[in-house]
N, C-alpha and C positions, 0 to 999 in steps of 0.2 A: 327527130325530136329536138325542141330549142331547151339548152341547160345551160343554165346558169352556177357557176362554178363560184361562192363567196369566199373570195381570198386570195391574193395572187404571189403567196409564198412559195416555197419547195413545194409543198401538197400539192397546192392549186394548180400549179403550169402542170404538173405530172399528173394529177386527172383530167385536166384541160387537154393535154395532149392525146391521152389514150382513148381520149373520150369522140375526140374527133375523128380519133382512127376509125372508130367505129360507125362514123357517119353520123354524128350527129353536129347541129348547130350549137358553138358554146358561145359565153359570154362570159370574161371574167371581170370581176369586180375587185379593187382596194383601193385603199385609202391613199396609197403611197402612190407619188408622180410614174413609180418606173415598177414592171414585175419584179417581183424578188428582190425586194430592195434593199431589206436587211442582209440576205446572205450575200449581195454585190456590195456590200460597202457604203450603199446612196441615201442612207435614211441619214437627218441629222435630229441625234439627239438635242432636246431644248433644259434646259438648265431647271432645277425642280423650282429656285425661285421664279422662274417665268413662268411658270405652270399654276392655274386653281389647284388647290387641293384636293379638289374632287376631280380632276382631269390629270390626275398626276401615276405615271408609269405603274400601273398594276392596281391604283386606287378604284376605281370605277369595277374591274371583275372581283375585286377581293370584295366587296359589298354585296356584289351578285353569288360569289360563291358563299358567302355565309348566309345567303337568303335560301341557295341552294341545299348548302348544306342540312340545315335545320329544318327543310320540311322533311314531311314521311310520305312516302310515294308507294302506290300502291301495288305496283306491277315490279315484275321481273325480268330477270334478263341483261346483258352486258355492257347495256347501256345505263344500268343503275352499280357497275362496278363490281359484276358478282366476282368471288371472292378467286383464287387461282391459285393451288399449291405452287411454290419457288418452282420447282425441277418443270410443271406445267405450263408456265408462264414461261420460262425460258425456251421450253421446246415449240411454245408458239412462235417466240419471238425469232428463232434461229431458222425455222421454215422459211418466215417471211424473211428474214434478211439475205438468204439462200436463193429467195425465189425473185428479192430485187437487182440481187447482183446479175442471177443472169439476164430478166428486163433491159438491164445497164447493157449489159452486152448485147442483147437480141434490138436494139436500139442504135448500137454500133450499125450493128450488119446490116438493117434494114432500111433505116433511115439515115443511113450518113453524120450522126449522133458524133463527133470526139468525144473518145473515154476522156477524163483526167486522166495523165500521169499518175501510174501506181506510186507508193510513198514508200518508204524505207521501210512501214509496216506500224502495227501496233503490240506491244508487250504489258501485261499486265507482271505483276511485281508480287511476291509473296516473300512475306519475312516472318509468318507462323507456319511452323512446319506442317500442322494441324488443319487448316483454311486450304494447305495445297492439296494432301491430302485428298481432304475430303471435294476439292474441284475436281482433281483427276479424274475421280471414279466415274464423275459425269460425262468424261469427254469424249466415250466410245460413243453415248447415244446420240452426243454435240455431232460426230463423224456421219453416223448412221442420216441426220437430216440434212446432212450438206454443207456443214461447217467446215471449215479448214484453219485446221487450229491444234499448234505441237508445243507439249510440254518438253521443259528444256530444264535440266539442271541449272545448279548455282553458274559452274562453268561455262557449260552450253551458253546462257544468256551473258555471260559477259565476252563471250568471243563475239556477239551479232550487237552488243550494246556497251562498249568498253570504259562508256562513262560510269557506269555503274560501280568500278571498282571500289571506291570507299563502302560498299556493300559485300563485299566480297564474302568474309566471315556471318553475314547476318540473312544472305539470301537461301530462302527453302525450296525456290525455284521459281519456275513463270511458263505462263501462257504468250503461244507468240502467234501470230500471222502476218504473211505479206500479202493476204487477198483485203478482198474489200474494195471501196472505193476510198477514193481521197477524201480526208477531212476539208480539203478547200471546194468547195461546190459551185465559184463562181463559173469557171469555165464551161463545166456541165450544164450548169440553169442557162445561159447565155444563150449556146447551141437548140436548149429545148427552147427558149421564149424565140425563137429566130424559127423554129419548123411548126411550132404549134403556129405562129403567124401568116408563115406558107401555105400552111394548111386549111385558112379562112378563120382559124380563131379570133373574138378581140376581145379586148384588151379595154375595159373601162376605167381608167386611172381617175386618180385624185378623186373618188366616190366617197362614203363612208358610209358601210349598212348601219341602218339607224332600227330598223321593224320589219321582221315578215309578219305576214296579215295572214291569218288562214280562213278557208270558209269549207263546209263540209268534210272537215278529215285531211285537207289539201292544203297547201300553202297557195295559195292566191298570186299573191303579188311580193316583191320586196320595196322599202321604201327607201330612199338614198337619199344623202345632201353631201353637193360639191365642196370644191375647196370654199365658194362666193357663200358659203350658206343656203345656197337654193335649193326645194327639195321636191324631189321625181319620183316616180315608181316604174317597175319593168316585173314584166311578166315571162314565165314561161313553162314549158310541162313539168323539167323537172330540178331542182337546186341542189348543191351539193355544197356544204359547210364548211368550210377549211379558213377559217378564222383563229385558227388560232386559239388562245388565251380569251381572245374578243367571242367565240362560240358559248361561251357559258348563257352569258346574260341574253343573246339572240336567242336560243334556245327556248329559254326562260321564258321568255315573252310567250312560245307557244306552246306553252306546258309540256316541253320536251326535256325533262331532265336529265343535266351530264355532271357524272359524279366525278369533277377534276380539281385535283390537290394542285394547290401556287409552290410551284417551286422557285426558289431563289438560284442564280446561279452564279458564285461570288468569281471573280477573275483579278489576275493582277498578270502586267507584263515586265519582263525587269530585263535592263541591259543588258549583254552578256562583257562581259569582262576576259574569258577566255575562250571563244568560240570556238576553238580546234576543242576542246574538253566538253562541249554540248551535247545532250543524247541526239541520236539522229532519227530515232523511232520514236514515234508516242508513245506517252509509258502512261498506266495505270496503278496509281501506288494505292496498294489493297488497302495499308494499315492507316494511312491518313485518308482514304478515299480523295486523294489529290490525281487532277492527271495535269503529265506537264508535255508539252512539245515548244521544239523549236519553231518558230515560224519567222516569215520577212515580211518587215515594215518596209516603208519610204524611207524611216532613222534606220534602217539598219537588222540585224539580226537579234529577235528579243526570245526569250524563255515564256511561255503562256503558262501560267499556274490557273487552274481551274478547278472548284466544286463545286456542288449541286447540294441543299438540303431542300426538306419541306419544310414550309416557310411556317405551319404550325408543329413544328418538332422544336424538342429543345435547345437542338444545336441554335435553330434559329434566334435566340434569342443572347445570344454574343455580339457584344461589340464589334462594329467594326474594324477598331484599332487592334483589339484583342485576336477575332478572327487572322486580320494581315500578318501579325506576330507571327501567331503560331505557324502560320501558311511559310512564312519568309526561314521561321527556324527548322522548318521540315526540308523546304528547298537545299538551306546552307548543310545539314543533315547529308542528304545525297549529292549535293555537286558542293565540295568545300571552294570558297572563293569564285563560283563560277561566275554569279551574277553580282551587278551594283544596284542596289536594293534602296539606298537613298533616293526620294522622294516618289516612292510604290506608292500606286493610288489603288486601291481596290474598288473594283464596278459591281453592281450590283444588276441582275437582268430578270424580271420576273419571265416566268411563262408556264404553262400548265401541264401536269402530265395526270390521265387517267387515274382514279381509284386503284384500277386493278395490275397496273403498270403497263396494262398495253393500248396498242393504236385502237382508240375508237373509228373503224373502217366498218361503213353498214347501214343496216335501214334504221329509220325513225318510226313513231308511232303515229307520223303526218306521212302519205305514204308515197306522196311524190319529195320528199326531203330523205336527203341523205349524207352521213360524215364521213369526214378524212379529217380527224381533230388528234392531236394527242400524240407524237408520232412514236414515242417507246424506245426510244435512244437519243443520246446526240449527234449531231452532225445530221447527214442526209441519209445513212444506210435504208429507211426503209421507204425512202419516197417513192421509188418506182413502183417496189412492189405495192403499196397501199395504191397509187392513182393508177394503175393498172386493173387491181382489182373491186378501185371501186365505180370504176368505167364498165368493167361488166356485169355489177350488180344493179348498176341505173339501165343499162342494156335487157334487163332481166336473163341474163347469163351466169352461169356459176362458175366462181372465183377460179384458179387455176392450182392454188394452195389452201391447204386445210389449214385453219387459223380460226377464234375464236373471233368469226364477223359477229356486228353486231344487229340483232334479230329485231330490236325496236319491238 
């Protein structure tokens, strides 16, 4: 069967790949000169005064999601965002990021895959005794789906994280693990766009989905234009959606509605000033919802501060200046003096995450169309397992993990 894969991010190459394992013809399509270009570093951002207004970083889907938003749809099902208790939503989530690590591995073994480098690990941070509390009680059924993930006293976490000690008095405990995969994904994506290539995939660069066409219930055709402006169509039996942020308004066009909130995801990098005093874990700080990691530049070794809002919550609507403050007085909070903080620029990165907070993996109500949109975490944790299984639902095969697909 020839499929066409829209998007040639994390998702894309990871159902591109699995999808070929299966024997099928794929074709992948973006916008971008090279696969995976954002997570390798090779996109260059263009300046918002170079940019229309209306072609400006996030402008063009926030129009499509408020178009989305505001109509009433008459059907059901997961692909309109039904609703998910927390404890629900998590035990979906933990399956599948259980059922990508092993992918990750079974990807090792099979096909000559290099893991990343495991990291020093990840720790999340609790300074209300109350929030710990009430995570713990969760973490036997976290174990029961395959999670590996230990709760650690005040002490416990600062013998594995020793930068923490200005927390010493204030910590209620923490959540730690060293599984997982690495937060840095290029090495991983690199290896897969190098075997999915092996394996007859290609690789349509410098495209940009502009229209699917449907005719009788089916998606027809897709319609492209290059980098020159010129513009082609390509056909094939079956398409698979992984656009990203850019899936709203495609969608749209075939009256496939995806119900995804614009999140913001604010960043700043700051010098380190004492690098032997840096955490060496990724930390998740509960009480500001800050996560910080050490990471390496070309300048050198910097501290990444990072959050995430939805861009129509209230938080959203703070200053930039304001937000960097606070961000910078939270940092000086937990590492006193570590970083140099003069001339911190905060970035701003839209992109989209579900309604219901999980991966839209599944059919559509076009029935050769299907997604991998939305991926329900940061970083990479669940891309194998999503392009894994959603190579066996275009296969007409059933998924390998129970998971809230979506039924279209």
């Amino acid at each position: 069967m020839r499929v066409i894969v829209l998007g040639g991010g994390l998702l894309g190459v990871a159902s591109a790949y699995y999808l070929q394992q299966l024997g099928h013809e794929v074709t992948v399509i973006d916008r971008h000169g090279t696969p995976a270009a954002k997570v390798r570093g090779l996109v260059e951002t263009p300046s918002p005064a170079d940019t229309p207004p209306a072609q400006r970083p996030g402008a063009l889907w926030r129009s499509a999601f408020e178009r989305v938003r505001n109509r009433v749809h008459g059907w059901t099902g997961y692909l309109t965002g039904a609703a998910h208790r927390p404890t629900e939503r998590m035990e979906h989530l933990a399956r599948l990021s259980a059922y990508s690590r092993e992918s990750v591995r079974a990807l090792g073994r099979e096909a000559g895959v290099t893991q990343p480098p495991r990291g020093a690990g990840w720790m999340r941070i609790y300074t209300d005794t109350e929030a710990f509390e009430q995570f713990a009680r969760g973490v036997p059924r976290l174990h029961a789906l395959g999670c590996v993930l230990h709760l650690l006293s005040a002490d416990e976490a600062l013998r594995i994280e020793p930068s923490l000690e200005p927390l010493r008095g204030q910590l209620a405990g923490a959540a730690f693990t060293r599984e997982g995969t690495s937060s840095d994904a290029s090495g991983f994506v690199g290896s897969a766009i190098f075997m999915c290539r092996a394996a007859g995939v290609h690789f349509l660069m410098n495209h940009t989905v502009t229209q699917l066409h449907a005719r009788e219930g089916r998606v027809d055709h897709v319609e492209l234009r290059n980098a020159d402006g010129e513009r082609t169509t390509l056909r094939a039996d079956a398409y698979v959606m992984a656009l990203g942020s850019g899936s709203a308004p495609v969608a749209q066009g075939l009256g496939v509605p995806l119900r995804l909130r614009l999140v913001h995801e604010h960043s700043v990098l700051l010098p380190l000033k004492n690098p032997e005093r840096a955490p060496q874990v990724m930390l998740q700080d509960l009480g500001s919802r800050l996560r910080l990691q050490r990471v390496t530049t070309p300048d050198g070794d910097r501290l990444r501060v990072w959050t995430t809002v939805r861009a129509e919550s209230a938080a959203a609507a703070l200053r930039d200046d304001v937000r960097l403050a606070r961000m910078l007085a939270r940092v000086e909070t937990l590492f006193p003096g570590l970083v140099d903080a003069r001339g911190a620029v905060l970035t701003t990165t839209p992109y989209a995450r579900s309604a219901s907070g999980l991966p839209l993996i599944g059919r559509t109500r076009r029935r050769n169309l299907f997604l991998n949109v939305a991926p329900g975490a940061p970083g990479w944790i669940h891309a194998c397992g999503a392009g894994k299984s959603i190579a066996r639902i275009v296969s007409g095969m059933s998924p390998e993990v129970e998971f809230a697909f979506a039924k279209g």
